[in-house]
N, CA, C and O atoms as a GROMACS GRO file, in nm:
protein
  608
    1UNK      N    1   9.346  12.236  10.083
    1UNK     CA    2   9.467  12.228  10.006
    1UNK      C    3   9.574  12.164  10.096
    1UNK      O    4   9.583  12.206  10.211
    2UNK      N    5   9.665  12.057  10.049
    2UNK     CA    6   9.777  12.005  10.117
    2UNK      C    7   9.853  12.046  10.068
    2UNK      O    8   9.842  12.085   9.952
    3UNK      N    9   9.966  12.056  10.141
    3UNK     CA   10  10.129  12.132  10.158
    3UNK      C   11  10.247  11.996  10.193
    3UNK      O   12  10.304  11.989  10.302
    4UNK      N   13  10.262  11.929  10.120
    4UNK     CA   14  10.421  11.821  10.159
    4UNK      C   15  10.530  11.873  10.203
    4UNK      O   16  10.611  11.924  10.125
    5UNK      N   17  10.556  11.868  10.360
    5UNK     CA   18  10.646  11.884  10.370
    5UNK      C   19  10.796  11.813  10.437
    5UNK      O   20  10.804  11.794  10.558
    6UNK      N   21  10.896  11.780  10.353
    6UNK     CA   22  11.019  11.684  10.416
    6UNK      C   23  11.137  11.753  10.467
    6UNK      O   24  11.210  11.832  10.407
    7UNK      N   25  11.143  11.717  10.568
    7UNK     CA   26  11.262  11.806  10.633
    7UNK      C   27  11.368  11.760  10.644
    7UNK      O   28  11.373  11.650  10.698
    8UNK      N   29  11.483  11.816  10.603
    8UNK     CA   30  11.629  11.737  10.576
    8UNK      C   31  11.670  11.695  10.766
    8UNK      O   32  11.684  11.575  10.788
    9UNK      N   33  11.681  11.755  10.842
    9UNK     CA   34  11.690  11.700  10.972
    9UNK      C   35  11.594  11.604  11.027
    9UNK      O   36  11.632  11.529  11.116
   10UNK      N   37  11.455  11.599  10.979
   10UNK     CA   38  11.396  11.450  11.030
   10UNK      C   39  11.454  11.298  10.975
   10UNK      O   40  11.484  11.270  10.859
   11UNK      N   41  11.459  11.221  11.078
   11UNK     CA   42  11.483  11.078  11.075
   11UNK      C   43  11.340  10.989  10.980
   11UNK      O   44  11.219  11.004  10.997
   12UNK      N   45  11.396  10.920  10.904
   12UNK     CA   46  11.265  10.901  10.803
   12UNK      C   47  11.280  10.749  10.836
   12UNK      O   48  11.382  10.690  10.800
   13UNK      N   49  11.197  10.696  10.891
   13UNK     CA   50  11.173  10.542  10.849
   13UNK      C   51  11.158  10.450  10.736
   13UNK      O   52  11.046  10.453  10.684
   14UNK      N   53  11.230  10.379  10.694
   14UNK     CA   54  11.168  10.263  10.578
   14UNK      C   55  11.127  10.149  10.662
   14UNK      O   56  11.200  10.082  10.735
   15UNK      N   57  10.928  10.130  10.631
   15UNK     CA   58  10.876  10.005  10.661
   15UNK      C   59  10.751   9.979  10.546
   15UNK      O   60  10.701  10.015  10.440
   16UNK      N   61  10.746   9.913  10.627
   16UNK     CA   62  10.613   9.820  10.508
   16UNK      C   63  10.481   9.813  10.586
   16UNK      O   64  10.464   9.771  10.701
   17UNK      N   65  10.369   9.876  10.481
   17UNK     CA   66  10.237   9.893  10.541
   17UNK      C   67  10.202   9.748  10.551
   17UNK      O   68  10.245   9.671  10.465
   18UNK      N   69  10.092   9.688  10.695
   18UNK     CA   70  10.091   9.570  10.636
   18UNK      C   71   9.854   9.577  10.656
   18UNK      O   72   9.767   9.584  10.743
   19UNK      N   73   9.864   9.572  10.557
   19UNK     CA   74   9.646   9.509  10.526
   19UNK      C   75   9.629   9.425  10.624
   19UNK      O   76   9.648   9.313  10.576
   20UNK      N   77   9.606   9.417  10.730
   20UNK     CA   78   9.514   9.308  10.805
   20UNK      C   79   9.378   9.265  10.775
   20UNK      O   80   9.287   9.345  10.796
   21UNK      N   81   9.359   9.180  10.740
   21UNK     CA   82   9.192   9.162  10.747
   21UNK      C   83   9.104   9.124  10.853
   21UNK      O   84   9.020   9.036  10.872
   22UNK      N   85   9.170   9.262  10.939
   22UNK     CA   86   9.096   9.226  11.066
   22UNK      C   87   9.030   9.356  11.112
   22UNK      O   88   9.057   9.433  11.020
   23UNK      N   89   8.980   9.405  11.177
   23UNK     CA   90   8.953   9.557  11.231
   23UNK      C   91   9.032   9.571  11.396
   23UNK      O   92   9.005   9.503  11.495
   24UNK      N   93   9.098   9.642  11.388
   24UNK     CA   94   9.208   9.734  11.544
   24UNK      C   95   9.183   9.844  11.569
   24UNK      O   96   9.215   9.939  11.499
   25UNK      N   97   9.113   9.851  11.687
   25UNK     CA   98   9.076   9.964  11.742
   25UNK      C   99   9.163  10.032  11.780
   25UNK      O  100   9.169  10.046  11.902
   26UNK      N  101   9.273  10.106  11.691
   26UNK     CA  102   9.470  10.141  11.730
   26UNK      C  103   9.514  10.236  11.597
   26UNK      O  104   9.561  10.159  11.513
   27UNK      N  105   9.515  10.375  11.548
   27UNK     CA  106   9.548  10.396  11.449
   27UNK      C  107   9.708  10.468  11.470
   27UNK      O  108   9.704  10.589  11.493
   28UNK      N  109   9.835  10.411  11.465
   28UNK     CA  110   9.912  10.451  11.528
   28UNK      C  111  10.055  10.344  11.516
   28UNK      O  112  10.041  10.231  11.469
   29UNK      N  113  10.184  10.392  11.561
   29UNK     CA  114  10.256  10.331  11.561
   29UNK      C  115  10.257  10.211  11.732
   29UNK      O  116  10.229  10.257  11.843
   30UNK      N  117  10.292  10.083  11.710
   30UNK     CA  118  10.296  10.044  11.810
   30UNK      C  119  10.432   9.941  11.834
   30UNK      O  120  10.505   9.888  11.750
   31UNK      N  121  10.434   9.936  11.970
   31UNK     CA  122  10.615   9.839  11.980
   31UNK      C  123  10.575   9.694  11.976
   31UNK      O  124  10.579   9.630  12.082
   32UNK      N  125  10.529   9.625  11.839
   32UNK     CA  126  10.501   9.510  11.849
   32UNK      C  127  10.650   9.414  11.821
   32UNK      O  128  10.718   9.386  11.722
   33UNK      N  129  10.657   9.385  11.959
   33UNK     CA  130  10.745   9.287  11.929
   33UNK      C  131  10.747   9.125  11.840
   33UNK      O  132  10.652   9.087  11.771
   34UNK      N  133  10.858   9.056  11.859
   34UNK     CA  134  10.862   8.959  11.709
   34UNK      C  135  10.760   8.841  11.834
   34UNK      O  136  10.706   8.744  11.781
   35UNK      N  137  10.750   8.853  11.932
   35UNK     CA  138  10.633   8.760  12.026
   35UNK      C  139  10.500   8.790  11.970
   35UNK      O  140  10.426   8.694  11.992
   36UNK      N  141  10.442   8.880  11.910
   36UNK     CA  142  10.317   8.913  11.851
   36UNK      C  143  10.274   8.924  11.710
   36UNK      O  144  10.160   8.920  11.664
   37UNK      N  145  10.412   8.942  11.637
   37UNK     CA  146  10.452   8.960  11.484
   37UNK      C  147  10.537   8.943  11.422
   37UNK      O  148  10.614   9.034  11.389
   38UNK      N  149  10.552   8.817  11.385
   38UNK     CA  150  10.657   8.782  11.340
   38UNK      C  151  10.648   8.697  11.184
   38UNK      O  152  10.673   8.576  11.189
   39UNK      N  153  10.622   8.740  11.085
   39UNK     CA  154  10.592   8.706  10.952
   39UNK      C  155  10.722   8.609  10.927
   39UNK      O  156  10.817   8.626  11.003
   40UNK      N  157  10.731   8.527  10.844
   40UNK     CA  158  10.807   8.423  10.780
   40UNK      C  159  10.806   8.395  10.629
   40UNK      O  160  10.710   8.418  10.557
   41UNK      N  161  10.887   8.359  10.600
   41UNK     CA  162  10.836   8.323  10.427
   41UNK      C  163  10.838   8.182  10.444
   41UNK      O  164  10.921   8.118  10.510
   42UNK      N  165  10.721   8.130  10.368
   42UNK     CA  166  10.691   7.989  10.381
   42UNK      C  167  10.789   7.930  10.222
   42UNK      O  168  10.855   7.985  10.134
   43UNK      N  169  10.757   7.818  10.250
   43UNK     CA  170  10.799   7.704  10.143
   43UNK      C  171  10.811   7.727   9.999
   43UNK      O  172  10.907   7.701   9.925
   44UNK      N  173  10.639   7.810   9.955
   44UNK     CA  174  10.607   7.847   9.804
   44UNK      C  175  10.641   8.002   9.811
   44UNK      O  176  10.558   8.067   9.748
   45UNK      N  177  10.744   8.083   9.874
   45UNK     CA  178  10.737   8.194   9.907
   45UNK      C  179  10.692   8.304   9.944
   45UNK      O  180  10.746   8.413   9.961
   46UNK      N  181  10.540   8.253   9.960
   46UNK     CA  182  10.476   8.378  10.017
   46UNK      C  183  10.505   8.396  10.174
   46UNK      O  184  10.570   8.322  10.249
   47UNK      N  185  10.439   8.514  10.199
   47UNK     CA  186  10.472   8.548  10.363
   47UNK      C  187  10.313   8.470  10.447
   47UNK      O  188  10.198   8.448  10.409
   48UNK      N  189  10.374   8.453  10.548
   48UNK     CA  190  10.311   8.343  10.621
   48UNK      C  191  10.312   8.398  10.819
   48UNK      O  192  10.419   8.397  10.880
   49UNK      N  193  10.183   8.438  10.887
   49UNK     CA  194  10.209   8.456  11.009
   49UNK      C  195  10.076   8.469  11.100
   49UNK      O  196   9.972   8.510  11.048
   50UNK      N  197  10.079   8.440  11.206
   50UNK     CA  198   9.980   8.406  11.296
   50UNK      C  199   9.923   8.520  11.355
   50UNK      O  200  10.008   8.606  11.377
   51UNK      N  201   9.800   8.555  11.391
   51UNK     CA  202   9.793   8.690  11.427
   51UNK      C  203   9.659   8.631  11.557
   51UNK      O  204   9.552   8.602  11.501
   52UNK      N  205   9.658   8.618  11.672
   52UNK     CA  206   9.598   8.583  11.761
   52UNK      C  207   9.567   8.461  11.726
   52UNK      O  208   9.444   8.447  11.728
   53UNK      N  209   9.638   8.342  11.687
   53UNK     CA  210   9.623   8.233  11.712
   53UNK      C  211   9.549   8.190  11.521
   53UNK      O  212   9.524   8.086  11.460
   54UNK      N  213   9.542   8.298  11.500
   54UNK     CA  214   9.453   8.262  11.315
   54UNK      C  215   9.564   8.294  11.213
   54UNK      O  216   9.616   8.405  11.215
   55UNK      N  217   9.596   8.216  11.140
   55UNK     CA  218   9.675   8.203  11.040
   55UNK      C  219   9.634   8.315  10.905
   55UNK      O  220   9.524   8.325  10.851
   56UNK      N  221   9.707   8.359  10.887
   56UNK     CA  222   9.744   8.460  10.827
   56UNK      C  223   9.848   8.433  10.688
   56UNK      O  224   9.961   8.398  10.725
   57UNK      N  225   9.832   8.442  10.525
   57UNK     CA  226   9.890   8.474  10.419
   57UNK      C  227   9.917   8.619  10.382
   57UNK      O  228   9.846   8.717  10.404
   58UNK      N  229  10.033   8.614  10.321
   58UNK     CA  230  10.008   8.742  10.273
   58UNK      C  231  10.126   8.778  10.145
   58UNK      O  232  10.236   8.723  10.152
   59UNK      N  233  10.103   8.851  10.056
   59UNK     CA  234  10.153   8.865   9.937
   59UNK      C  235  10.187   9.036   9.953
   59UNK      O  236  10.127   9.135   9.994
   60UNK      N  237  10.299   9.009   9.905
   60UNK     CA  238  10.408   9.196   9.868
   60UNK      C  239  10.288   9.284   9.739
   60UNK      O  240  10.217   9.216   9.666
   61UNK      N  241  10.288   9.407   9.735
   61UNK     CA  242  10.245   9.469   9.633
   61UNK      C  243  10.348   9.579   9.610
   61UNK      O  244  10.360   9.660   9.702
   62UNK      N  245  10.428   9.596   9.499
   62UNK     CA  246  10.507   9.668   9.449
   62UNK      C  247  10.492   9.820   9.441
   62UNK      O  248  10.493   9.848   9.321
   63UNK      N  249  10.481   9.910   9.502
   63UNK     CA  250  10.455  10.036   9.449
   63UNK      C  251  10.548  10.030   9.291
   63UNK      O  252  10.661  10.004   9.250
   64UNK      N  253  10.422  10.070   9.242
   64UNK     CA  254  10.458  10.094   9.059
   64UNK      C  255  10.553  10.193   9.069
   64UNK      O  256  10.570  10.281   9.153
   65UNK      N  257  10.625  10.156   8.950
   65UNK     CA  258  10.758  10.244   8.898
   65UNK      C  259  10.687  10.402   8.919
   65UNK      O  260  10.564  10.411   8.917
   66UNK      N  261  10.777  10.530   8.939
   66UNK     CA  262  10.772  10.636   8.923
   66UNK      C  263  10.642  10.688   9.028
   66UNK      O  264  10.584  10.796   9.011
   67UNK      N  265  10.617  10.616   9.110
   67UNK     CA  266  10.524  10.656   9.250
   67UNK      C  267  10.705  10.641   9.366
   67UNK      O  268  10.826  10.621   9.358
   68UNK      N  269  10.580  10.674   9.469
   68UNK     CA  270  10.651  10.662   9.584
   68UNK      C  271  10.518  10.647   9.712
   68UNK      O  272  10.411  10.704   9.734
   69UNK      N  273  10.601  10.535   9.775
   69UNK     CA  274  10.472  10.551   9.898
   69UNK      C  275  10.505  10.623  10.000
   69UNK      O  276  10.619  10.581  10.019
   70UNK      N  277  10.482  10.722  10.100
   70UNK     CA  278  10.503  10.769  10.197
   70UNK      C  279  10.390  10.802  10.310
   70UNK      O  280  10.269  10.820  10.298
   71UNK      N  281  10.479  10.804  10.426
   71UNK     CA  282  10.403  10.798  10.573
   71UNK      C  283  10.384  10.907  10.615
   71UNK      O  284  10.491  10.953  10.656
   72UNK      N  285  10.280  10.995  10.631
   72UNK     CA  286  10.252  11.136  10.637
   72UNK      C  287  10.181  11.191  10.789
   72UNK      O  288  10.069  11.153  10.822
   73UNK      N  289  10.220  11.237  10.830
   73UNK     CA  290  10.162  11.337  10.991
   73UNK      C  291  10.136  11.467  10.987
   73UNK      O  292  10.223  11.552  10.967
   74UNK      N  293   9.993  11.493  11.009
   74UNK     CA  294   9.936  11.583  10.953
   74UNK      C  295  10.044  11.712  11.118
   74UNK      O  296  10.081  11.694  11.234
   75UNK      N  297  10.046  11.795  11.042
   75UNK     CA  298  10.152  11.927  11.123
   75UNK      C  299  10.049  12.035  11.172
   75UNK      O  300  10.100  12.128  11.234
   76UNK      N  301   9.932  12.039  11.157
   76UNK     CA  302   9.865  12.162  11.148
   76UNK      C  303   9.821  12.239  11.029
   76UNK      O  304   9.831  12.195  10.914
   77UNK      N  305   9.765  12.369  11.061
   77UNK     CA  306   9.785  12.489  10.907
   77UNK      C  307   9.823  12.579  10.881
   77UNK      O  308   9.841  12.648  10.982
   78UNK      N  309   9.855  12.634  10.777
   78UNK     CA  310   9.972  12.705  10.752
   78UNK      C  311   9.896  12.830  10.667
   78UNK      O  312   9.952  12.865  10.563
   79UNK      N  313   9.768  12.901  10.708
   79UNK     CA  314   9.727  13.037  10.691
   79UNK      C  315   9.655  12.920  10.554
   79UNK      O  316   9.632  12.799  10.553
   80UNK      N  317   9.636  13.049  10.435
   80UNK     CA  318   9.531  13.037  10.328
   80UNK      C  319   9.598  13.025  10.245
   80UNK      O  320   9.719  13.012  10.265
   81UNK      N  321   9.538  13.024  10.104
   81UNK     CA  322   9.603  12.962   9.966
   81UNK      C  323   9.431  12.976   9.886
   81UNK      O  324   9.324  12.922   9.915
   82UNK      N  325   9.476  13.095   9.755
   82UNK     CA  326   9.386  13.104   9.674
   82UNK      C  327   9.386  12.951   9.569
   82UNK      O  328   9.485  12.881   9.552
   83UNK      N  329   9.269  12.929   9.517
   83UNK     CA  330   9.220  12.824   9.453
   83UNK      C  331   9.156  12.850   9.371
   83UNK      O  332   9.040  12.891   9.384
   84UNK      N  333   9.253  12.823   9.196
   84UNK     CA  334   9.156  12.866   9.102
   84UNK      C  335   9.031  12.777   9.046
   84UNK      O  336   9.077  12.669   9.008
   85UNK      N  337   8.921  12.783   9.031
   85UNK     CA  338   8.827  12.638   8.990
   85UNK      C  339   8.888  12.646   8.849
   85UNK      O  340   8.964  12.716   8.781
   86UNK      N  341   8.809  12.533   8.845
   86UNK     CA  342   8.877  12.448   8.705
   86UNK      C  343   8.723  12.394   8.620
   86UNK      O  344   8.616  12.401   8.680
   87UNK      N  345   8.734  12.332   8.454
   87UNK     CA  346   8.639  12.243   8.480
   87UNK      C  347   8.539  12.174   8.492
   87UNK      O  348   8.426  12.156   8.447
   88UNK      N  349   8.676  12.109   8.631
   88UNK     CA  350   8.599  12.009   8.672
   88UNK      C  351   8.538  11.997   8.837
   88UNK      O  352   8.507  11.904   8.912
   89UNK      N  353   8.539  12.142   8.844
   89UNK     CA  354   8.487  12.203   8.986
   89UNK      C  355   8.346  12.233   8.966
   89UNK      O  356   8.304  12.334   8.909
   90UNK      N  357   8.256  12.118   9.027
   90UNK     CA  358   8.113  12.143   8.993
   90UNK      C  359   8.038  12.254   9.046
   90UNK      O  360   7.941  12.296   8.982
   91UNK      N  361   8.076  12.314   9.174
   91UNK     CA  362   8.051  12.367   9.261
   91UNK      C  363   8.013  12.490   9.232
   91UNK      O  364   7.915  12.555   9.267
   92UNK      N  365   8.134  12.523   9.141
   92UNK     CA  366   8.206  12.685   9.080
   92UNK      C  367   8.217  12.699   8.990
   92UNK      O  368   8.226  12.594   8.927
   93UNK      N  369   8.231  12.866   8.882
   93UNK     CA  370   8.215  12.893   8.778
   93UNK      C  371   8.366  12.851   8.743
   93UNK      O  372   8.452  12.847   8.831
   94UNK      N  373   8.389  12.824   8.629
   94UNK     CA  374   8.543  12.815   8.582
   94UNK      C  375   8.621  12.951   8.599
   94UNK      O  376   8.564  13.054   8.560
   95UNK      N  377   8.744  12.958   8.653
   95UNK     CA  378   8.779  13.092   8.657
   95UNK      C  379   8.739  13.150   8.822
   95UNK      O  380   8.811  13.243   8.859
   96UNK      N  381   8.656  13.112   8.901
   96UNK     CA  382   8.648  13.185   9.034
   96UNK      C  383   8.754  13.137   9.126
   96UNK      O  384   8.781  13.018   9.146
   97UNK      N  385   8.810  13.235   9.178
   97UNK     CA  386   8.928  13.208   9.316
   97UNK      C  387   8.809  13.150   9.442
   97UNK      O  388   8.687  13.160   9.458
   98UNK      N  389   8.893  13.103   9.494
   98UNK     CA  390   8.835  13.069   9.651
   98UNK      C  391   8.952  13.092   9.755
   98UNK      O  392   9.062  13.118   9.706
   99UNK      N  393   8.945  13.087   9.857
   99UNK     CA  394   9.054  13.072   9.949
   99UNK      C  395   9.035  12.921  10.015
   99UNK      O  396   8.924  12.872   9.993
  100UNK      N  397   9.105  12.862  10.074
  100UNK     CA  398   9.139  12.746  10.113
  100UNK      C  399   9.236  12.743  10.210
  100UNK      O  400   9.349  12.784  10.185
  101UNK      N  401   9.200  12.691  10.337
  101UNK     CA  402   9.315  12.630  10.431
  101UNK      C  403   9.429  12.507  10.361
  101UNK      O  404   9.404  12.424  10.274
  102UNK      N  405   9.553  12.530  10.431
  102UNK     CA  406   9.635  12.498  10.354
  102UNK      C  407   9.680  12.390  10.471
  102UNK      O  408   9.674  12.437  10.585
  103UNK      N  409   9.725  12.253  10.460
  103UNK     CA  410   9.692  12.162  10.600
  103UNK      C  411   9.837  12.101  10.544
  103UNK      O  412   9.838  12.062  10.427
  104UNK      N  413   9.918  12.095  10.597
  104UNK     CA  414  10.075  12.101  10.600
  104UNK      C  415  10.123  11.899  10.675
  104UNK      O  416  10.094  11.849  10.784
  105UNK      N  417  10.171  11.861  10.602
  105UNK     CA  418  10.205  11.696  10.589
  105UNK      C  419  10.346  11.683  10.602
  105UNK      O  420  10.444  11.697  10.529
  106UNK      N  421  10.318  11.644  10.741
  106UNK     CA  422  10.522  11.565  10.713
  106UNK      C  423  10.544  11.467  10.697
  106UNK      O  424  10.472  11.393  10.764
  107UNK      N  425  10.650  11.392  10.606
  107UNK     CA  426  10.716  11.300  10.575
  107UNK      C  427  10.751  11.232  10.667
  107UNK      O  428  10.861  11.272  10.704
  108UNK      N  429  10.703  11.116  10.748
  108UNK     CA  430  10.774  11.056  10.848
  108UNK      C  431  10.844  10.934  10.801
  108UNK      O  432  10.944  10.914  10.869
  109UNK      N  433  10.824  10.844  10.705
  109UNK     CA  434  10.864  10.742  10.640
  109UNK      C  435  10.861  10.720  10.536
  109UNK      O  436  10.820  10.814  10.467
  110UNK      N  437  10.893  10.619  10.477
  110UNK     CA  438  10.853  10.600  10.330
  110UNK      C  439  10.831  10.412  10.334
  110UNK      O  440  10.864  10.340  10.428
  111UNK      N  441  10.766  10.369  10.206
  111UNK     CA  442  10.754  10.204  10.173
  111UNK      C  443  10.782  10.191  10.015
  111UNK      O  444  10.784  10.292   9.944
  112UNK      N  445  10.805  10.059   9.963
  112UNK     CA  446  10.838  10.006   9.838
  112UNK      C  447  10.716   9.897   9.856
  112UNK      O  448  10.670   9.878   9.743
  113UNK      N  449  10.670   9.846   9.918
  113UNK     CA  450  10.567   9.784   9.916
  113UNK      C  451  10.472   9.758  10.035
  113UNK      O  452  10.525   9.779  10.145
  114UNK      N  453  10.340   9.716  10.038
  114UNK     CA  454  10.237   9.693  10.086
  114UNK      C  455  10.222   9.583  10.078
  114UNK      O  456  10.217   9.524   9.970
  115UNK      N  457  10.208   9.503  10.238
  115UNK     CA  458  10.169   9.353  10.238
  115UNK      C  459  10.034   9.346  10.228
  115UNK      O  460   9.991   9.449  10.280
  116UNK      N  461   9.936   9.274  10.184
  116UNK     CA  462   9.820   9.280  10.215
  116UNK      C  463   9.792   9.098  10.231
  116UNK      O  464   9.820   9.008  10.152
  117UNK      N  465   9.722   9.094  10.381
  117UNK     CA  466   9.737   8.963  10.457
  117UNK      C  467   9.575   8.896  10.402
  117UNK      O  468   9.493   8.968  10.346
  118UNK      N  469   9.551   8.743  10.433
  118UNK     CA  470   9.389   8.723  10.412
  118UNK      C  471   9.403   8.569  10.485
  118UNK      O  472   9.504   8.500  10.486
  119UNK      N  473   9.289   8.542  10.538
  119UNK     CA  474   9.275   8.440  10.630
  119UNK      C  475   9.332   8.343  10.543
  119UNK      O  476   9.319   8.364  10.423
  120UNK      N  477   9.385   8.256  10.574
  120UNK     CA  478   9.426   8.104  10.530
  120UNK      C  479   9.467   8.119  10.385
  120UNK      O  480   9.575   8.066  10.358
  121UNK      N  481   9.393   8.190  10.270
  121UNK     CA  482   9.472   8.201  10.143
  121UNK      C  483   9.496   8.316  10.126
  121UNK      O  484   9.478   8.406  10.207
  122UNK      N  485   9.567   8.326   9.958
  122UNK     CA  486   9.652   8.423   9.925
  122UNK      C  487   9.557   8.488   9.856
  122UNK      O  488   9.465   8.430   9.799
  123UNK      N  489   9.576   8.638   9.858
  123UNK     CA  490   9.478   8.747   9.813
  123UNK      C  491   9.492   8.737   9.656
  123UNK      O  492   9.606   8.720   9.613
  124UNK      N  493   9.406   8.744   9.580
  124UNK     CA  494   9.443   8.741   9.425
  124UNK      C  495   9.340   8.861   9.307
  124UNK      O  496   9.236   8.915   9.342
  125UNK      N  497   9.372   8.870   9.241
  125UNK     CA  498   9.337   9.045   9.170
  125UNK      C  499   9.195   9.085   9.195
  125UNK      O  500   9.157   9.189   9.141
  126UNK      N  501   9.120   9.024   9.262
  126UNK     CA  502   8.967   9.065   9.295
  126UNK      C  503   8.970   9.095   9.429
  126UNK      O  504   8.863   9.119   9.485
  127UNK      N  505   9.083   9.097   9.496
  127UNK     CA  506   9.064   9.171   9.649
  127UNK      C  507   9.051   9.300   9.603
  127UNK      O  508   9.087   9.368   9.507
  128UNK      N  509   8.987   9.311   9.704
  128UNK     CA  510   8.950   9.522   9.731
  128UNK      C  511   9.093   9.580   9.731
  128UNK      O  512   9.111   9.660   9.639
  129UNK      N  513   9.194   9.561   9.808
  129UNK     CA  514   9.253   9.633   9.822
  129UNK      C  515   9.392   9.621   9.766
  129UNK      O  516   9.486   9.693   9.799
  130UNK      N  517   9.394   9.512   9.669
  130UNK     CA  518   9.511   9.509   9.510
  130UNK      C  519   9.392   9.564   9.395
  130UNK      O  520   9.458   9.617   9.306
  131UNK      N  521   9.299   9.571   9.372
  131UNK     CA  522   9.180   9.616   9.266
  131UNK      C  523   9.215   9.745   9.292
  131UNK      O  524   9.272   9.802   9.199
  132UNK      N  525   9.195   9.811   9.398
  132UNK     CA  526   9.188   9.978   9.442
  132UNK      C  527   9.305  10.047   9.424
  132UNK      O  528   9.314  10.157   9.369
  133UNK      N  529   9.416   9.966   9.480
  133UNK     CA  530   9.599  10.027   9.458
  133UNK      C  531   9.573  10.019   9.294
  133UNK      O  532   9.574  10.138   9.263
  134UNK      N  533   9.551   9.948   9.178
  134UNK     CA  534   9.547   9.960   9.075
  134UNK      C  535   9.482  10.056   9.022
  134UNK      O  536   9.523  10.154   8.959
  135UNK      N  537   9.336  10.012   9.061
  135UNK     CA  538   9.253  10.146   8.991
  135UNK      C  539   9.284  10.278   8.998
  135UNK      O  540   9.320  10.352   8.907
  136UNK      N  541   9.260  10.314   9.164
  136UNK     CA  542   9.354  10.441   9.177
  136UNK      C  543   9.413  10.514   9.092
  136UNK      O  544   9.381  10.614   9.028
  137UNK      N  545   9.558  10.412   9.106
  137UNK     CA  546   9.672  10.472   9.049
  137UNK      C  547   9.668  10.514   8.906
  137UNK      O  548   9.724  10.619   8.872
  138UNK      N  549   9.599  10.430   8.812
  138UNK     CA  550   9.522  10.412   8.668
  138UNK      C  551   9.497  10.575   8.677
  138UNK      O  552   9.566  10.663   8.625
  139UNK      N  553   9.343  10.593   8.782
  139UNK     CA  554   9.226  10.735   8.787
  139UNK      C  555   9.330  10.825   8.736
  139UNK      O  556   9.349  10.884   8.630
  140UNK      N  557   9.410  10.810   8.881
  140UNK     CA  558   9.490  10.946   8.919
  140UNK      C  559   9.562  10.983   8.813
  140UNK      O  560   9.580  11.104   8.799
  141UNK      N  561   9.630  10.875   8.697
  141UNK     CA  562   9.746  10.919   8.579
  141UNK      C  563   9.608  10.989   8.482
  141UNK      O  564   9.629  11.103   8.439
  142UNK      N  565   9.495  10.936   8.454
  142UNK     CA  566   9.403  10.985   8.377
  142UNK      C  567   9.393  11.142   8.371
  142UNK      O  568   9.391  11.226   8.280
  143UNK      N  569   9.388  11.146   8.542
  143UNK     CA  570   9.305  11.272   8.536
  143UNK      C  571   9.421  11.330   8.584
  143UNK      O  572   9.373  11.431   8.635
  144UNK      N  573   9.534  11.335   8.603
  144UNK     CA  574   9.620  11.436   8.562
  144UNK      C  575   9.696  11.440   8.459
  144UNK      O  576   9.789  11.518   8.474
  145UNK      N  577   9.693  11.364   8.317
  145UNK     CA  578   9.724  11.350   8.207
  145UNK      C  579   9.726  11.500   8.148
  145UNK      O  580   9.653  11.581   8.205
  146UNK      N  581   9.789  11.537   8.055
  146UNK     CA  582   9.773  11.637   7.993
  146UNK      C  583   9.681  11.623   7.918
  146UNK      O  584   9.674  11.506   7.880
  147UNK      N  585   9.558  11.728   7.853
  147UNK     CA  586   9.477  11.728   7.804
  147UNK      C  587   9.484  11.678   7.700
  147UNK      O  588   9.589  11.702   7.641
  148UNK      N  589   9.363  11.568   7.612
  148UNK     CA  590   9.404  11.550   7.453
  148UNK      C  591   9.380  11.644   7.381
  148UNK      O  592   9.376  11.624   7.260
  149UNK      N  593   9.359  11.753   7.425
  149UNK     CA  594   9.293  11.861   7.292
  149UNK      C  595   9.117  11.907   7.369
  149UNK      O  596   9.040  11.841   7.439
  150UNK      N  597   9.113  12.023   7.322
  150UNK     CA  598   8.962  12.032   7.366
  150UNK      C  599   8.821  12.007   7.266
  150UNK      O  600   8.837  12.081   7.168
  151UNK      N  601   8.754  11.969   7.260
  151UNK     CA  602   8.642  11.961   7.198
  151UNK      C  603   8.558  12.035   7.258
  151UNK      O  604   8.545  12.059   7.378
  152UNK      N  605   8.481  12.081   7.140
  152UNK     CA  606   8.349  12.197   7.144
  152UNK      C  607   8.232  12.151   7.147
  152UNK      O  608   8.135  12.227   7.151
   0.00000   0.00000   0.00000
């Protein structure tokens, strides 16, 4: 079970996630200066930047209305938390409690959009990772939709 938590005295960053299509052995914040990263908007407006000498496109993705993106650091845990199954809990009878560790998330930043970069051209609706921000977001309204009614 996760626990969100934002604390009115933390300093919150606004930045922008950016997709590399590369693999970095680095999961973490780093002091990349504008000598190593320095994006531009080109001519036809997309963003445009060199990343070890290989040219690099890249296009904004909007977090959809009524989301929010945020930058999360896991804090530790915070004792137990009963869990009723549901369902759609295959595991368990409908109706059984469980207990559950409760794993506590702080707010370190927030974004309005996601760059997602691709060698030499511009990413377009069959990339993995504008297909997935869509689908996702689609799943997730589904399946927390309020029920249409139950059928027998």
């Amino acid at each position: 079970m996760l626990k969100f938590s934002n604390f009115e005295d933390c300093v919150q960053k606004q930045c922008t996630p950016n997709i590399l299509p590369c693999r970095i052995h680095h999961n973490g914040p780093v002091d990349a200066s504008s000598r190593y990263w320095a994006p531009e908007t080109a001519k036809d407006g997309k963003l445009e930047a060199f990343f070890r000498g290989r040219k690099l496109r890249g296009q904004g993705i909007e977090v959809p209305q009524g989301y929010r993106g945020v930058i999360v650091k896991e804090a530790g845990t915070e004792g137990t938390a009963f869990h009723t199954s549901g369902k759609g809990d295959l595991d368990e009878k409908e109706g059984e409690e469980k207990r559950e560790e409760v794993t506590v998330l702080n707010e370190v930043g927030s974004f309005e959009k996601v760059v997602i970069w691709n060698h030499e051209s511009m990413v377009d609706g069959d990339d993995a990772f504008v297909k997935g921000l869509h689908e996702w977001i689609g799943f997730a309204e589904a399946m927390h939709a309020p029920g249409e009614g139950k059928t027998s």
